[in-house]
DRENDO-1510 file (C-alpha; in Angstrom, 1 decimal, always signed):
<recs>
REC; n; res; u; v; w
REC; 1; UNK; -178.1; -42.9; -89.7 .
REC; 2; UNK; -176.2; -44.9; -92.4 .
REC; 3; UNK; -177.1; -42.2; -95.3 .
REC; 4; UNK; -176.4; -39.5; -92.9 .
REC; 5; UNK; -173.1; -40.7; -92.2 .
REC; 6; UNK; -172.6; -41.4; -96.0 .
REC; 7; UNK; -173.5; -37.7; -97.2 .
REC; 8; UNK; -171.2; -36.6; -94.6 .
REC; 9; UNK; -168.5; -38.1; -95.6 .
REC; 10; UNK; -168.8; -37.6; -99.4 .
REC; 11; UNK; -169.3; -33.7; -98.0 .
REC; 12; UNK; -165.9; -33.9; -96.7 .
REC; 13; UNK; -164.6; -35.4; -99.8 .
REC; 14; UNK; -166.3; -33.4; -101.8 .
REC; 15; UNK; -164.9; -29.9; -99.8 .
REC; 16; UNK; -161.1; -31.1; -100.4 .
REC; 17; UNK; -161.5; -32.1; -104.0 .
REC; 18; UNK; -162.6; -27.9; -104.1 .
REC; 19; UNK; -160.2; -26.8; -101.4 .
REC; 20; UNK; -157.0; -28.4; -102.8 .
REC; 21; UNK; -158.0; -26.9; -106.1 .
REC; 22; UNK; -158.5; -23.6; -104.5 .
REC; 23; UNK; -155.0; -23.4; -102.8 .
REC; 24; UNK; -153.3; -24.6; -106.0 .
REC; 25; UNK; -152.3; -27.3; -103.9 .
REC; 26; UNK; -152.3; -29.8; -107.8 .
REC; 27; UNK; -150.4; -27.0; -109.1 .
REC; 28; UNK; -146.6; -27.8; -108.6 .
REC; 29; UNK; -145.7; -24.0; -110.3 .
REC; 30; UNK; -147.1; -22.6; -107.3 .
REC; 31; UNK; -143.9; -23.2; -105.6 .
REC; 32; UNK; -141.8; -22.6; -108.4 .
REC; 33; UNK; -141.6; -26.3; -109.5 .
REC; 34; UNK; -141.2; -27.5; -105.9 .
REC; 35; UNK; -143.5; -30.3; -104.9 .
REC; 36; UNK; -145.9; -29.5; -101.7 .
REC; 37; UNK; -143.8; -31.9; -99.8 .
REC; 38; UNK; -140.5; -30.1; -100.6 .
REC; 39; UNK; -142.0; -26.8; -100.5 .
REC; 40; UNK; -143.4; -27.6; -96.9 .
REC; 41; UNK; -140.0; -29.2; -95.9 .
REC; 42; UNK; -137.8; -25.9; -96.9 .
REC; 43; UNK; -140.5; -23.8; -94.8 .
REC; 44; UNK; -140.0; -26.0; -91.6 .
REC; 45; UNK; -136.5; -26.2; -92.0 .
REC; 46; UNK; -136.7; -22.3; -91.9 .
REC; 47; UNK; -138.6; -22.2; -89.5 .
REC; 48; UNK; -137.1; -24.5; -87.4 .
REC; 49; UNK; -133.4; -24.4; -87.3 .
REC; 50; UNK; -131.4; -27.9; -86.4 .
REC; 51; UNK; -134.7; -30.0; -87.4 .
REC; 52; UNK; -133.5; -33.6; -88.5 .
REC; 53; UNK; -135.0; -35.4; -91.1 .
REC; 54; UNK; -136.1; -38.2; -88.9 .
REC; 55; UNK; -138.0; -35.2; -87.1 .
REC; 56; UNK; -139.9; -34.0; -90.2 .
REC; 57; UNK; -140.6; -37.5; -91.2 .
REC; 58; UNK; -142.4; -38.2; -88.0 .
REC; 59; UNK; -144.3; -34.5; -88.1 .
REC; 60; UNK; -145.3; -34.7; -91.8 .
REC; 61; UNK; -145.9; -38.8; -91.3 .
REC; 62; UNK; -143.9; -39.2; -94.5 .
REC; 63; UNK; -141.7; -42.4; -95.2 .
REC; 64; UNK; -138.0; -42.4; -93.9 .
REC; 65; UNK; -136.7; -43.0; -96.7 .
REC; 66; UNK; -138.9; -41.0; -98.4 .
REC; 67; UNK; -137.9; -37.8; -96.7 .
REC; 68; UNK; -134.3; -38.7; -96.8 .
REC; 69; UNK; -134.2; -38.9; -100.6 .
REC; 70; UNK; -135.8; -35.4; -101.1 .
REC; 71; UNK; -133.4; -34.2; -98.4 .
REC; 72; UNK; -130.3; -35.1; -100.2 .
REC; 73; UNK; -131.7; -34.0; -103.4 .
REC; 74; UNK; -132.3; -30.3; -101.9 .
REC; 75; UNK; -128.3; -30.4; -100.5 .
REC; 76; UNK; -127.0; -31.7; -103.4 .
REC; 77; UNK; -129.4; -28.8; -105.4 .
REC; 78; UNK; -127.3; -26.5; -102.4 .
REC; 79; UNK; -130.8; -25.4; -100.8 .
REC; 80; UNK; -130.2; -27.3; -97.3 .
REC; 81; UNK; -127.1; -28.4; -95.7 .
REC; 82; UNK; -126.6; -30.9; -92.9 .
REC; 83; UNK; -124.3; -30.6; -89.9 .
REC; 84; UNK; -123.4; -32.9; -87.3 .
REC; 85; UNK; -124.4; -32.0; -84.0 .
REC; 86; UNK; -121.6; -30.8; -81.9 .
REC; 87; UNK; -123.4; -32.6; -78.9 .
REC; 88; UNK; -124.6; -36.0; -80.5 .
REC; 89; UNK; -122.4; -36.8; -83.5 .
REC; 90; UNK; -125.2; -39.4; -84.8 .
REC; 91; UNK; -127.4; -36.3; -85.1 .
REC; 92; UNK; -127.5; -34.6; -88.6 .
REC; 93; UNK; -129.0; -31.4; -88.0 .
REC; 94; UNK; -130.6; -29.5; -90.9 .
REC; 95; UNK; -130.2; -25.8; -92.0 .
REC; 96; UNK; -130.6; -23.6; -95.0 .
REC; 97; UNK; -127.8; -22.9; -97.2 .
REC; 98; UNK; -127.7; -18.7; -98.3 .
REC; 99; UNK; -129.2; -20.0; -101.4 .
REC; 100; UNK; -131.8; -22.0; -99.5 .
REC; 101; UNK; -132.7; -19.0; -97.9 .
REC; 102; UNK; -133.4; -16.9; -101.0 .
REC; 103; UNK; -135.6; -19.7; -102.0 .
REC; 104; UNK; -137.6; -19.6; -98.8 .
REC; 105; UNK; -138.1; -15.7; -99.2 .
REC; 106; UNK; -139.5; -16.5; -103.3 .
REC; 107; UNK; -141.4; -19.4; -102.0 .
REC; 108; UNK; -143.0; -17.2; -99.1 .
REC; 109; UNK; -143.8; -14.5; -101.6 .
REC; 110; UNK; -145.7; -16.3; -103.8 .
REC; 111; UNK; -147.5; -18.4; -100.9 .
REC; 112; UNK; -148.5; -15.0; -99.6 .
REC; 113; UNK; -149.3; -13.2; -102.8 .
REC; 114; UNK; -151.8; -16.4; -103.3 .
REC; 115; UNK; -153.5; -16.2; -100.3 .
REC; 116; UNK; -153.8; -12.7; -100.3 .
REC; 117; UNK; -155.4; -12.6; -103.7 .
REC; 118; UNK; -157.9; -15.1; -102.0 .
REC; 119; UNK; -159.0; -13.1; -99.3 .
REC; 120; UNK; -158.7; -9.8; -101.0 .
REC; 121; UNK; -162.6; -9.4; -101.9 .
REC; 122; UNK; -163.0; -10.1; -98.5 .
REC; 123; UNK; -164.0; -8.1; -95.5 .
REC; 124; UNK; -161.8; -8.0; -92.2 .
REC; 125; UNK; -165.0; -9.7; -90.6 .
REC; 126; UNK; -164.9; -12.4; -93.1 .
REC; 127; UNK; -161.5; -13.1; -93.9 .
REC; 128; UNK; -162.1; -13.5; -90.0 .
REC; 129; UNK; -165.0; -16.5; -90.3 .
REC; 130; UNK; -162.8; -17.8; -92.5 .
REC; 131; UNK; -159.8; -18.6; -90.2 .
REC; 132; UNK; -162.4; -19.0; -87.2 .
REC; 133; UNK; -164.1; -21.6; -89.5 .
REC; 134; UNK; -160.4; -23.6; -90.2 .
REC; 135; UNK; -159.2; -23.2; -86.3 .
REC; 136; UNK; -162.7; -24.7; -85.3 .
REC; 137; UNK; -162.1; -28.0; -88.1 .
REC; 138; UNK; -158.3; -28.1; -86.8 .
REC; 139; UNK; -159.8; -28.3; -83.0 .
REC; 140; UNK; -162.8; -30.8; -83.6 .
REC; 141; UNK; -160.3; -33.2; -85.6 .
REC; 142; UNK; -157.8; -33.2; -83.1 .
REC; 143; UNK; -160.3; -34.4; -80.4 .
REC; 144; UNK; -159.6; -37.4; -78.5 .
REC; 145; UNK; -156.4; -38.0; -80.6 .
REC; 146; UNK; -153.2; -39.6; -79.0 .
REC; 147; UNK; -150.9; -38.7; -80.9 .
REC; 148; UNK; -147.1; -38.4; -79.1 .
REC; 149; UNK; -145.4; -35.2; -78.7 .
REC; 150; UNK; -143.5; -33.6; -81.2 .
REC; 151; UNK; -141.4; -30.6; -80.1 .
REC; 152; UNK; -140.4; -28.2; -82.6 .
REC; 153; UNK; -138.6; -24.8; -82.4 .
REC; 154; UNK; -139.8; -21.5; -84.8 .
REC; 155; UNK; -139.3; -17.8; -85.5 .
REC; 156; UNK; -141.7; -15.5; -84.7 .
REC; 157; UNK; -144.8; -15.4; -86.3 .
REC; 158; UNK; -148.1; -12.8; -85.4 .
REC; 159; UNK; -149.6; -13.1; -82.0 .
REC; 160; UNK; -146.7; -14.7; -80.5 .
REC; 161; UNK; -146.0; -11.8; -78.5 .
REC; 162; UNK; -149.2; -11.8; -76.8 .
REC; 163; UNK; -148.4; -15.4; -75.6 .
REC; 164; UNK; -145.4; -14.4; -74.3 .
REC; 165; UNK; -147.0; -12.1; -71.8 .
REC; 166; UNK; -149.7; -13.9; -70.8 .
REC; 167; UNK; -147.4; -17.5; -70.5 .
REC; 168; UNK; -144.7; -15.3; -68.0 .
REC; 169; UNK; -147.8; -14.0; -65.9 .
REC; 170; UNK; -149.8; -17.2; -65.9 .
REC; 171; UNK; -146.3; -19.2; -64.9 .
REC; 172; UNK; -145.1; -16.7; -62.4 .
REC; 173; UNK; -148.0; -16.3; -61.1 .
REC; 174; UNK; -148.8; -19.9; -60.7 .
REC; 175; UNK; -146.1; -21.5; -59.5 .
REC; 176; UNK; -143.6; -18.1; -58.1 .
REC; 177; UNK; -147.1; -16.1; -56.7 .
REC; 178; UNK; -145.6; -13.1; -58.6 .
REC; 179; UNK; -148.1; -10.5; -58.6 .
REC; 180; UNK; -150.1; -8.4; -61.5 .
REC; 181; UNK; -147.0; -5.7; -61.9 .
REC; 182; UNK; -145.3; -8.3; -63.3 .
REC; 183; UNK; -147.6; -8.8; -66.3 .
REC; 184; UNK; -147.2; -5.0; -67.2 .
REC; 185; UNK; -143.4; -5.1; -67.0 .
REC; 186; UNK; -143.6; -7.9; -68.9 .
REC; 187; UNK; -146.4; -6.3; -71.1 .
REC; 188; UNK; -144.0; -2.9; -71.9 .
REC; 189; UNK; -140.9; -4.4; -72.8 .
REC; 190; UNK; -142.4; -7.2; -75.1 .
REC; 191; UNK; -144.3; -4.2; -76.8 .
REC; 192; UNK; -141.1; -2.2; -76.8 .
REC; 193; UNK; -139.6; -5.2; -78.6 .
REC; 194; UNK; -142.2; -5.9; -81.6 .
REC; 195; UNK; -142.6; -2.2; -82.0 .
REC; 196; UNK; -138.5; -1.5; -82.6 .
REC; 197; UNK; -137.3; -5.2; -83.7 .
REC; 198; UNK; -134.4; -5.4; -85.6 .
REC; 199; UNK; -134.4; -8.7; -87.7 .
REC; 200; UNK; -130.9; -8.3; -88.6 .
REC; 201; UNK; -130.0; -8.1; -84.6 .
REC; 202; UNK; -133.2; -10.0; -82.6 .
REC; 203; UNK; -135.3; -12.7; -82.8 .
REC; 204; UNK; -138.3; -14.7; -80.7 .
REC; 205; UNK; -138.2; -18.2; -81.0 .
REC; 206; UNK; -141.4; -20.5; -80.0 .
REC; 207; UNK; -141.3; -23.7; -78.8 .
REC; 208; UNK; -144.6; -26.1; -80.3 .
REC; 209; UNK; -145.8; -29.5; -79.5 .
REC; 210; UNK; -147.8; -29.7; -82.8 .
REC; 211; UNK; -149.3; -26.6; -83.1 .
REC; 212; UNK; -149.4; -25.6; -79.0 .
REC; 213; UNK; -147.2; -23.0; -77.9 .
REC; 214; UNK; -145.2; -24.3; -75.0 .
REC; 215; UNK; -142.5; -22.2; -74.6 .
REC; 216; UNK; -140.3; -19.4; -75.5 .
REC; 217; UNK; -136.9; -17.1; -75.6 .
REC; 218; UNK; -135.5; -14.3; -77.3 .
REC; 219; UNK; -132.2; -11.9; -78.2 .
REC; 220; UNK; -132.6; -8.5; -78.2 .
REC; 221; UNK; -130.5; -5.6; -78.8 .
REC; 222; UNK; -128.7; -3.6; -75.9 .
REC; 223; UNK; -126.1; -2.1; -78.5 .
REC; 224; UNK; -122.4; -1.6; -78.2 .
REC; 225; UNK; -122.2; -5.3; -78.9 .
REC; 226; UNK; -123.9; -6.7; -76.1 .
REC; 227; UNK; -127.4; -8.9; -77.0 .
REC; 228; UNK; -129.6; -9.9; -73.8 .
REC; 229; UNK; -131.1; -13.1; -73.7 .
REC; 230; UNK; -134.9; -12.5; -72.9 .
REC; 231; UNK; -138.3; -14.5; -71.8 .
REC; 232; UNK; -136.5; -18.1; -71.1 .
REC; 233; UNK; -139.8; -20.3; -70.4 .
REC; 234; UNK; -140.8; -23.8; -70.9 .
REC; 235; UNK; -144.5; -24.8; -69.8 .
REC; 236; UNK; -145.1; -27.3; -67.1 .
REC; 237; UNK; -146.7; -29.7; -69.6 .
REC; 238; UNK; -143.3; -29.7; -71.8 .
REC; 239; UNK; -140.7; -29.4; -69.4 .
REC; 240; UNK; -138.0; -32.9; -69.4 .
REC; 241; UNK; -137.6; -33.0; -72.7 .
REC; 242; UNK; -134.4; -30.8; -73.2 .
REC; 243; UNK; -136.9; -27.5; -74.6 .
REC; 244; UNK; -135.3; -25.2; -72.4 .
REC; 245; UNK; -131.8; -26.6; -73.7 .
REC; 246; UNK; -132.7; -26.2; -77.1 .
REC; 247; UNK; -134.2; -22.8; -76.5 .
REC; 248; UNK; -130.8; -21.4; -74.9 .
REC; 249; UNK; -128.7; -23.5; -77.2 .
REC; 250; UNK; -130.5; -21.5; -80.2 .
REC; 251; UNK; -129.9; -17.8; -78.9 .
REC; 252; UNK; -126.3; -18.4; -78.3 .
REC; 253; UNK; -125.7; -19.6; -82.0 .
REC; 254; UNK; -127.6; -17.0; -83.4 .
REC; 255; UNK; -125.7; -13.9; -81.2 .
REC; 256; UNK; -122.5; -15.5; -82.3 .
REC; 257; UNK; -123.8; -15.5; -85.9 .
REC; 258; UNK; -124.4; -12.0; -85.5 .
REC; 259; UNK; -121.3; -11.6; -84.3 .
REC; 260; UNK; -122.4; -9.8; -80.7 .
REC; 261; UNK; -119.1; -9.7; -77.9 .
REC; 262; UNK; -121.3; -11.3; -74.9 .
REC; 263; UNK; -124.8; -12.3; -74.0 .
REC; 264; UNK; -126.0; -10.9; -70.4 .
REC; 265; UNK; -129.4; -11.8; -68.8 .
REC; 266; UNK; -131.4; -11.7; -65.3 .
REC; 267; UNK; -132.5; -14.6; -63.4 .
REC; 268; UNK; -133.9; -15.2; -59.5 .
REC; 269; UNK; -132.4; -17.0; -57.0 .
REC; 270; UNK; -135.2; -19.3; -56.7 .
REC; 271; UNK; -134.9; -20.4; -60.6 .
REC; 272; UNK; -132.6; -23.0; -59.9 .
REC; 273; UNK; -132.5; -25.5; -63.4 .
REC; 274; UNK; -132.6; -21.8; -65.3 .
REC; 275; UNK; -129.4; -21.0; -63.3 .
REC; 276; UNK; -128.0; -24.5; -64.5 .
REC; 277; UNK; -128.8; -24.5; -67.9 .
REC; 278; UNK; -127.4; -21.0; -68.4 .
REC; 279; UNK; -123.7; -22.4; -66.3 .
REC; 280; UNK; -123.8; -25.3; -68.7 .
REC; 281; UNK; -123.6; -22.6; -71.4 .
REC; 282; UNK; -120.8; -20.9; -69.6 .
REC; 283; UNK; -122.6; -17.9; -68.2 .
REC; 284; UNK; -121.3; -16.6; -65.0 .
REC; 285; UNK; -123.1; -14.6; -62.3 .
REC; 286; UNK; -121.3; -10.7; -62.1 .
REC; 287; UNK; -123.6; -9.4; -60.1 .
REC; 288; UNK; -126.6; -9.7; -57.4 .
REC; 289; UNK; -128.6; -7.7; -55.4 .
REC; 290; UNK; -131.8; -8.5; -52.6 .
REC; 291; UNK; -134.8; -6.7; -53.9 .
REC; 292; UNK; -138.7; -6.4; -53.6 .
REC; 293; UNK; -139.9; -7.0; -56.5 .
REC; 294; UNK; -143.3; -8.0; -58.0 .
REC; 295; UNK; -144.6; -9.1; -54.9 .
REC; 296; UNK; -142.3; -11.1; -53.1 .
REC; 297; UNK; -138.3; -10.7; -52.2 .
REC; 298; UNK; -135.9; -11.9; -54.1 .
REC; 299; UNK; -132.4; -12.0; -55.1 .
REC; 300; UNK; -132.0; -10.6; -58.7 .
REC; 301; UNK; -129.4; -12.4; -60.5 .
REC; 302; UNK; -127.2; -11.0; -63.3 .
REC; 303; UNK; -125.5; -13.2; -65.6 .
REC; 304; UNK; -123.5; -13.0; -68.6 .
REC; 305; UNK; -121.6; -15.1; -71.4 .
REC; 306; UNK; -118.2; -13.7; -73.1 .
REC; 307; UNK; -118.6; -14.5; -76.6 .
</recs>
C-alpha cells in the first residue's frame, strides 16, 4: 500500500513538473514580463470590479503583505487604482485604470493565443476529454474540503447564460411554484440577449463562491437612454451575505458609467427584500397591475431609478 501511495504521489509530482512547463507557467514573458501572481491579480481585478486586496489575498492564499506590495506597485505603474468605498470608508476597493485595461486585453490575447495553439491539433472531442479530465481533478480535490466562502463578482464568461435560465426556473419554481412557461420566457429573452449584446451598453455579472455560480444580474439595452436591470437572483445557499447588494450596487455604477438617464425593472409583490434593496437604491414603483402570470396571480411591479 506504502509503494502505491509513493508512485502516486511522485505521479502527481511528476504531471505538474510537465504541466507547469506546458502552460509556460516558468516563463515570466508569457505575460509580458508580469509574474503569474500579478498576471492572475490584473485578471481578477477585471473580472471582478471593487475586489480588495485583502479579498484576493484570502482567494489566492497569498501573504497580506505580500499582495499589498504588488498592489501598490501596479498603481503606482498606473495599471490599478484604489478607491474608497463610498459605503465603508476603511474599504479600499480596487479597479483598473484605462491603462490597466489595455493591459488586461494584451495579457488576455496572449493567454488565449497560448492555449489555443495547445489545443489546435486537437479534435472538438478531445479538446473536450481534456477539460472533462481537469473539471473531474478540480471536483475530486475539492472533496470533503472546508474551506470558508469566498464571494466574488465577474463578467460574463461562456455558459453563463444557460445558468441563468435554469437558476430562475429552478428558484421560481422551488420556492414561488412558478410554472414551466416561465423557463421559456426566461429561455427567449436571455437568448435574445447573448445573440444582440452590446458590450459597450450591457453586461451579465455572476456571483461565485469559489468557482460555484450562485447568483446573478444584468443591464440591458431598451434604447433612448433607458437600461433595464435584468435576472436579480441570489441562491438560497448564498443569500445574507450582502450578494444581492453587491449585485444591484454593480449595475447602477456601470449604467451611470455609461451614461444611461434611468434604470427601470419588474418585480412581484411577493419579492419583498428585492423590493427593499431596489428602495435602498432609490428606485420607486410607477406602476402596477394584478395579472395571471406563469401559474399563479400576482401583482407585477414596475420600478424605476432617475439617474
Amino acid at each position: 500500500m506504502l509503494k502505491k501511495n509513493i508512485n502516486v504521489t511522485e505521479s502527481i509530482r511528476a504531471f505538474n513538473r510537465y504541466y507547469t512547463h506546458k502552460i509556460g507557467l516558468l516563463n515570466n514573458r508569457l505575460y509580458n514580463n508580469f509574474s503569474l501572481t500579478e498576471a492572475r491579480i490584473i485578471f481578477h481585478v477585471g473580472e471582478n470590479d471593487g475586489v480588495t486586496a485583502g479579498e484576493m489575498a484570502s482567494l489566492f492564499g497569498l501573504d497580506k503583505g505580500y499582495t499589498s506590495r504588488i498592489i501598490k506597485k501596479m498603481v503606482m505603474a498606473d495599471i490599478l487604482k484604489k478607491d474608497t468605498s463610498k459605503k465603508d470608508t476603511r474599504r479600499q476597493n480596487l479597479s483598473l485604470s484605462v491603462n490597466g485595461k489595455k493591459v488586461l486585453v494584451g495579457l488576455e490575447e496572449i493567454s488565449n493565443g497560448f492555449i489555443d495553439g495547445l489545443l489546435n491539433p486537437l479534435t472538438v472531442s478531445e479538446r473536450l476529454d481534456v477539460l472533462g479530465a481537469m473539471e473531474k481533478i478540480q471536483t475530486l480535490l475539492e472533496k470533503g474540503r472546508e474551506s470558508r466562502d469566498i464571494y466574488t463578482i465577474r463578467s460574463m464568461k461562456p455558459g453563463d447564460l444557460g445558468y441563468v435560465v435554469s437558476s430562475h426556473m429552478g428558484i421560481y419554481g422551488d420556492e414561488h411554484q412558478f410554472d414551466s412557461s416561465f423557463e421559456h420566457y426566461v429561455g427567449t429573452d436571455v437568448m435574445a440577449f447573448g445573440k444582440n449584446f452590446d458590450s459597450k451598453k450591457e453586461n451579465l455579472w455572476v456571483a461565485e463562491n469559489r468557482s460555484q455560480k450562485v447568483g446573478s444580474v444584468a443591464i440591458v439595452n431598451n434604447g433612448d437612454g433607458v437600461a433595464q436591470l435584468r435576472w436579480l437572483i441570489v441562491d438560497a445557499c448564498a443569500r445574507g451575505n450582502g450578494i444581492g447588494e453587491k449585485l444591484v450596487d454593480i449595475t447602477v455604477s456601470f449604467a451611470r458609467e455609461r451614461q444611461y438617464e434611468k434604470i427601470i425593472l419588474m418585480t412581484t409583490d411577493f419579492l419583498s427584500p428585492a423590493r427593499a434593496l431596489y428602495e435602498k437604491f432609490g428606485f420607486k414603483q410607477v406602476s402596477s397591475q394584478k395579472e395571471v402570470k406563469w401559474g399563479r396571480s400576482m401583482h407585477i411591479e414596475y420600478l424605476e431609478l432617475i439617474l
